[in-house]
FIPA-986933 format. One record per atom (N, C-alpha, C): x, y, z. Coordinates in steps of 0.05 Angstrom, whole numbers, plus 32768, in hexadecimal, padded with zeros to 4 digits. Layout:
REM FIPA-986933
XYZ ...
REM end
This chain:
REM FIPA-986933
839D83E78959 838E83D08961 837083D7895F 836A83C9894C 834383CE894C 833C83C88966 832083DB8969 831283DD8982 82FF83BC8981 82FC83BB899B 82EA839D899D 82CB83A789A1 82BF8394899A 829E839A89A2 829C839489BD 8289839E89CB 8284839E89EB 827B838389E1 8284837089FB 8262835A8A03 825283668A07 8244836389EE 821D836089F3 820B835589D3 8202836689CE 81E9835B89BC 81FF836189A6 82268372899D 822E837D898D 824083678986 8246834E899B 825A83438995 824D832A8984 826183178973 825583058964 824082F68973 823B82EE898C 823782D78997 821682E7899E 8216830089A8 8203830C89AE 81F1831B8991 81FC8319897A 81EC831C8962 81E28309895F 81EF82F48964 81E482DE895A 81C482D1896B 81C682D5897F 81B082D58997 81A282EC8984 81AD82F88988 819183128987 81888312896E 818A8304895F 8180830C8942 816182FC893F 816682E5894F 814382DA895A 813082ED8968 813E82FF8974 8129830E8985 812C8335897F 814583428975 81458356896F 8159835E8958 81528370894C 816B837D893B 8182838F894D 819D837F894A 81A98393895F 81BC83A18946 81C583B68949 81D483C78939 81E583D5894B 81FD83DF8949 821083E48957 822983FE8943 8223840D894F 823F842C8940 824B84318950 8261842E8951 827E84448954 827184538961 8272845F897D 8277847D897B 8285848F897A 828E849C8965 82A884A88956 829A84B98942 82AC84BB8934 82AE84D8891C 829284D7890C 829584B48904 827C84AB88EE 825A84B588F8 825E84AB8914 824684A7892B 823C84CF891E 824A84E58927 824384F18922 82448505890A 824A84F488FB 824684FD88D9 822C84FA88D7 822384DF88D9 81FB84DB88D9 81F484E588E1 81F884F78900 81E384FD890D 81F2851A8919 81F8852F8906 820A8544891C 820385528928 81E7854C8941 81DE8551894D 81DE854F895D 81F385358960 81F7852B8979 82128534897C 82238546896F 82368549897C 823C8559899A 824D854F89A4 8251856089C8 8241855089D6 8223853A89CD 8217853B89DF 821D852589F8 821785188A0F 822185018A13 820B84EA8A11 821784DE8A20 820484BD8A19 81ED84BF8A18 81E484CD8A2E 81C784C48A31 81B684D28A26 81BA84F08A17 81B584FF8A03 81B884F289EE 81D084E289DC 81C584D689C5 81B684C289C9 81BC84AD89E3 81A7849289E5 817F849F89DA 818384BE89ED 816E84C289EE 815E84CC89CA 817484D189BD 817384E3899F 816D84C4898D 818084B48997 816F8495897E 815D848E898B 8153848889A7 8139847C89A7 81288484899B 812A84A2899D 810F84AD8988 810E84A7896E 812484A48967 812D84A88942 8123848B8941 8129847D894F 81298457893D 810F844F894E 81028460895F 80E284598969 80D084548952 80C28442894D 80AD84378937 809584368943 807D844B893F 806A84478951 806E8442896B 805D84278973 806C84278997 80778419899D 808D8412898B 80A78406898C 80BB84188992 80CA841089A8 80DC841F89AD 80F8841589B5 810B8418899F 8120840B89A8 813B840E89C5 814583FA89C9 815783FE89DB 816D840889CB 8176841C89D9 8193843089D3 81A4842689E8 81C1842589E4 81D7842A8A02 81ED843189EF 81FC84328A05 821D843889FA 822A84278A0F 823C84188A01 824E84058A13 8271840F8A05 827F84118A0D 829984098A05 829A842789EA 8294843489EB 8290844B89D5 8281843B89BA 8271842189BC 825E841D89A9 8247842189AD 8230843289A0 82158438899B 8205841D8993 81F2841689A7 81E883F389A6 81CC840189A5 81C483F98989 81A483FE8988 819883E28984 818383D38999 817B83BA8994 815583C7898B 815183C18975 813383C48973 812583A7896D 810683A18974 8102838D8974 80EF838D8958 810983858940 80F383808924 80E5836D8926 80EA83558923 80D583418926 80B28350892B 80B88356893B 80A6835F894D 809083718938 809C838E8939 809383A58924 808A8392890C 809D838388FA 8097837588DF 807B836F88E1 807C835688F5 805D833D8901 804D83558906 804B8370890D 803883778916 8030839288FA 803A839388ED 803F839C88CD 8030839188C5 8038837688C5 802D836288AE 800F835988B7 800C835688CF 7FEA835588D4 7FDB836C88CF 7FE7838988D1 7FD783A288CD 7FCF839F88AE 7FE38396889E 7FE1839B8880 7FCE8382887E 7FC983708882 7FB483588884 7F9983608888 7F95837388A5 7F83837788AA 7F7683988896 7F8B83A8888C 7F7883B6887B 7F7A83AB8863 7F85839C8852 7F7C838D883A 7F68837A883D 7F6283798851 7F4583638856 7F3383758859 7F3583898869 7F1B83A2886E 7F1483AF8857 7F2983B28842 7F2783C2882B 7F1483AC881B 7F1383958817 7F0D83848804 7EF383858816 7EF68381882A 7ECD8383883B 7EC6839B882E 7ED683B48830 7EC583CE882D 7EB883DB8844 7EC883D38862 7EC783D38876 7ED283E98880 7EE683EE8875 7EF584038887 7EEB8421888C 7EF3842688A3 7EED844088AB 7F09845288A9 7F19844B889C 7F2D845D8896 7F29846E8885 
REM end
């Protein structure tokens, strides 16, 4: 019998919410989990929660990690990072064309 997704941001109803406000992504934690990362083997939860926040941190974005039900729930807030991408790249393609920048 396949395993079920916890209720939360993993199940259809909660991707679907969250896709307006975050990227949620969701792994097994099982064999695969630590093929990517075999660093985390032995460790427990709050050791790997603590091993992806760093890894999927973007500047000072920092995503939410948990483990529910033996699934790894990373919600990061793209929207967010993109809109603030896309104004950085605005604002030095405008500084470059002034001849402004102090970079």
């Amino acid at each position: 019998m396949p395993s079920r997704l916890p209720k939360s941001s993993c199940d259809k109803e909660g991707m679907q919410n969250s896709r307006k406000e975050l990227a949620a992504n969701c792994t097994k934690r099982d064999a695969f989990l630590f093929t990517i990362f075999p660093d985390l083997v032995g460790r427990d939860n709050d050791q790997i929660i603590s091993k992806l926040e760093k890894l999927y941190t973007y500047g000072p974005y920092k995503p939410k990690v948990s483990i529910s039900n033996n699934w790894v729930i990373r919600e990061i807030d793209t929207p967010t990072i993109l809109s603030q991408e896309t104004a950085y790249r605005k604002t030095v393609a405008l500084c470059e064309k002034r001849g402004q920048c102090g970079i």
